[in-house]
N, C-alpha and C positions, 0 to 999 in steps of 0.2 A: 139367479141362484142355481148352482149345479145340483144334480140327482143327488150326489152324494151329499150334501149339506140339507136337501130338501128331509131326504131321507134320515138323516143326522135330528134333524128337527121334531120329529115324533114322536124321540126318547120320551121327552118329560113336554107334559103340558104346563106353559108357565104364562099363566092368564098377568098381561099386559096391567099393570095400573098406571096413575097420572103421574106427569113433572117426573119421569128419568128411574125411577125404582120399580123391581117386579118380585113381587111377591111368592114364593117358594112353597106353594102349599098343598093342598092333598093331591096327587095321581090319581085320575081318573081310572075308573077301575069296573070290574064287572060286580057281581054279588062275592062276597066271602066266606057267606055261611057254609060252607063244605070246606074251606081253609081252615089247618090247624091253627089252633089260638096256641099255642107254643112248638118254637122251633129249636131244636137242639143244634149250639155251634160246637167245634171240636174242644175236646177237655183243653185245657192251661190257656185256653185263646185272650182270656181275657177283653174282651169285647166293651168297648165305652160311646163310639160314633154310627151313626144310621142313616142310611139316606137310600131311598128307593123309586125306581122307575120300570114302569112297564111289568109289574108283578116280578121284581127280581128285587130283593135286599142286598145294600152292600155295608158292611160291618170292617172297622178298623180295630186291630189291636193295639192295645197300650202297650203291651210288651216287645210284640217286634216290627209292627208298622205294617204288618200283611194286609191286605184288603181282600175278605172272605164275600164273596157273593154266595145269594141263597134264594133257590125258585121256591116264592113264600106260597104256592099251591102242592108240593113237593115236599118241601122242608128239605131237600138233597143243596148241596152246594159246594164249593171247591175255592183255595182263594186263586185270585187270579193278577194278584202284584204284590210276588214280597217285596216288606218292607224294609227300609233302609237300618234298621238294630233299634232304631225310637219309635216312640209311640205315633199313632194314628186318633187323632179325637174327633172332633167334628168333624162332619161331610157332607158336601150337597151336590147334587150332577145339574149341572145344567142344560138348555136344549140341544146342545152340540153331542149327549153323551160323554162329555168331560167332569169327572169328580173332582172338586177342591177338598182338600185334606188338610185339619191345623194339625201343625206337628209337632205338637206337647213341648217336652224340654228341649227340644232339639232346637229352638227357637226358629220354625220352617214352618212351609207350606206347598205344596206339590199339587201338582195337575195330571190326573189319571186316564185315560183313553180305557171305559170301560168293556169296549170290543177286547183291545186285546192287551188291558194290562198296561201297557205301555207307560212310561213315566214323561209327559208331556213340558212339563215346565218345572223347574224348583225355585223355589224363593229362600233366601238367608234372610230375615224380617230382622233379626237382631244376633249379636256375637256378645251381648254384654248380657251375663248373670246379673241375677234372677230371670228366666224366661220362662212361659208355662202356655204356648199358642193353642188356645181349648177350642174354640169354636168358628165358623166361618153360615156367613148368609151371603147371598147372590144377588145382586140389586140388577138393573137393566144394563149401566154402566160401569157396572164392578163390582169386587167380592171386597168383602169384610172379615178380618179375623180379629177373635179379640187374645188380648194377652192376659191369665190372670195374676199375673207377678210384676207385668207393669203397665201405669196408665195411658194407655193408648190401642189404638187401632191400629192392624195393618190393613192397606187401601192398596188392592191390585185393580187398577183400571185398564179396562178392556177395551180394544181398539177395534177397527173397521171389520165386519163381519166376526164379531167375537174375537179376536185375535189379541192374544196375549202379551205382554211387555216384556222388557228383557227385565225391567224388578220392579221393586213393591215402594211405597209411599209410607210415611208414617203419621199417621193423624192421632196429636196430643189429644188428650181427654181433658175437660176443662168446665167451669158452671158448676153445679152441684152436685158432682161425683166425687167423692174422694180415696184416695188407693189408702189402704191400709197393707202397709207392710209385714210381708211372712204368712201372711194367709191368704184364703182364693178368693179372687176378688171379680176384674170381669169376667162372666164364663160364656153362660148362651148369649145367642142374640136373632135378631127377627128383623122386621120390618115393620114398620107402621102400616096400620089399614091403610091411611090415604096415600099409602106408598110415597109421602116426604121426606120419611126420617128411618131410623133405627132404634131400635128397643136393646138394652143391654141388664143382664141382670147380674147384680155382684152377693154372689155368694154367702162371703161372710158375714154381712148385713142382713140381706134377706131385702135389697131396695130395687124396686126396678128404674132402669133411669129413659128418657128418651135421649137420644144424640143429633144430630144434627153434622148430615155423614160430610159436609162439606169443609166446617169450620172444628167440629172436633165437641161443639159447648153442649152443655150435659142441664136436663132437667129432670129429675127427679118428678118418677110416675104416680099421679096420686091415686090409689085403691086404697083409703082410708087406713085403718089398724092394719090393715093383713100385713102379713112379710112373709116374703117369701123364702124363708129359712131354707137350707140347703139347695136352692135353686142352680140347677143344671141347664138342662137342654131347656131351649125355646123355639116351641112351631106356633105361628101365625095361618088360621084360616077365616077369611074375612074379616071380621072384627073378632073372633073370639082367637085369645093367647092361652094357650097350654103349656102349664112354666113344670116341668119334671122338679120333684124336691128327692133327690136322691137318696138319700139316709131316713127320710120320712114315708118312703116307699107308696109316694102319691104323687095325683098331678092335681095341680089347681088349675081351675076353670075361670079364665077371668074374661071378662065383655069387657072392651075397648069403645071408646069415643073414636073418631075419625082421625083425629091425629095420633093419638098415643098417648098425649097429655092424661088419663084419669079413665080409670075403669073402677069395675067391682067386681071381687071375686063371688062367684053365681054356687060354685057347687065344687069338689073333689072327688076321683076317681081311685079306687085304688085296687089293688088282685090281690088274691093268698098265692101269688104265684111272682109276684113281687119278690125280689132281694136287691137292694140299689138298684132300680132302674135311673139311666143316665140322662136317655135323651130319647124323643119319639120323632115317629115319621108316619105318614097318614099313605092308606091304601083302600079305596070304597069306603066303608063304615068305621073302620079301625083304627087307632094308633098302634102301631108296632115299637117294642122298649126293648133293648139291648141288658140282661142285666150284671150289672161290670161287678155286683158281691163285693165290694170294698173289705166289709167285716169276715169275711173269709180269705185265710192265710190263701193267695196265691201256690198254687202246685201243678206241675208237668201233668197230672191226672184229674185237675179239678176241673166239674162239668158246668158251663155255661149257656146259656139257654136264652132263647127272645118270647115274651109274652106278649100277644094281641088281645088288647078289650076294645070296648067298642065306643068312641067318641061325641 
């Protein structure tokens, strides 16, 4: 392994699980309690994706695809890869310091060098309307993006020392998911504790499903009654899933079995500092929320802001 890769590799700690998947979960971190619990991003940014490494947040807009990085001990930050004129939604860096980016209508997804911006890989996942690429998770052997306008996954599988494909794969959704047409269906997604499968949630139901990142088939997550109505983002730490319910301005806490198959929602989190939180990323004690304000008109001056509580 050269220096520079070694080096590469300290970005993010991304603790190993079994049979080919790794788990994406909290940055190992110092104490926070002298870290601002809310960071202000620039007015009209409209900020919806979060993914963080090494005490640095990077935040996507939906409006112009910029990716805003921000020192979460600081709250100062600067973007540091405009965007292509489309949205930026989900993000996660991997250990190389590369960002995956879903990229909303644009039907894409892109590969960030977050030294220096740099636009690493782009993917064209689909050309055919309806397209809405929300979220993306990083497994040992590949990233995941889901679509929520159509049923399926995109599947970029990763080659010899991480190294990137020239495109992407498409893996049907199939078993007990079903798409419902004109509204949002898959958005976040995770991994399974026993890092076997994927966890996907659809929106407009409020179901979570498992998948089964090889063949595409879909089981339906059993947590009894609960639905997870407005479910956005999904962070996996050990067995407990923190599902973001965007419009309901909370996160639900659910415990996981080792597959994924069946949990119980434990408890809800929520802030007076809350306005649509979209999606969380974990720093020491915290989840850090992006909040995208859906119910507020979009404006060149309106102020957008990130809220940390404590997980």
């Amino acid at each position: 392994m050269s220096h520079l890769v070694r080096r590469l590799a300290t970005l993010v700690s991304v603790p190993a699980l079994m049979l080919g998947l790794v788990s994406t979960t909290a940055t190992a971190a110092p104490a926070t309690t002298k870290f601002p619990t809310r960071i202000e991003l620039p007015n009209g940014f409209q900020p919806e994706g979060i993914a963080i490494a090494r005490g640095t947040a990077y935040f996507g807009s939906r409006a112009t695809g910029d990716i805003y990085a921000a020192d979460l001990k600081s709250g100062r930050g600067k973007v540091i890869s405009p965007g292509p004129g489309t949205g930026s939604l989900g993000m996660k860096i991997d250990r190389y310091g590369r960002l995956f980016v879903a990229g909303a209508g644009g039907g894409n997804g892109r590969v960030i060098d977050t030294r220096t911006g740099e636009v690493l890989k782009s993917y064209t996942f689909t050309t055919s309307p309806p397209t809405f690429v929300n979220d993306v998770i990083l497994g040992k052997d590949a990233a995941y993006f889901t679509d929520s306008q159509q049923p399926v996954l995109y599947k970029v599988p990763f080659g010899r020392h991480g190294s990137l494909p020239a495109t992407a794969q498409t893996l049907p959704l199939s078993g007990d998911y079903q798409h419902v047409a004109g509204v949002n269906n898959a958005n976040g997604i995770s991994l399974t504790p026993d890092g076997r499968g994927l966890i996907i949630v659809q929106s407009a139901t409020g179901f979570l499903f498992r998948v089964d990142p090889q063949t595409g088939v879909t089981q339906r997550v059993d947590i009894g009654d609960a639905l997870m109505t407005a479910g956005d983002g999904l962070l996996l730490i050990g067995r407990t899933l923190y599902v973001v319910q965007n419009r309901l301005n909370q996160i639900a806490v659910i415990t996981l079995n080792k597959s994924g198959s069946k949990g119980t929602v434990v408890r809800t989190i929520t802030s007076t500092d809350f306005d649509v939180p979209t999606t969380a990323a974990a720093f020491g004690n915290r989840l850090y929320l992006p909040n995208a304000r859906f119910t507020t008109p979009p404006e060149p001056t309106t102020p957008y802001w990130v809220t940390a509580v404590r997980r």
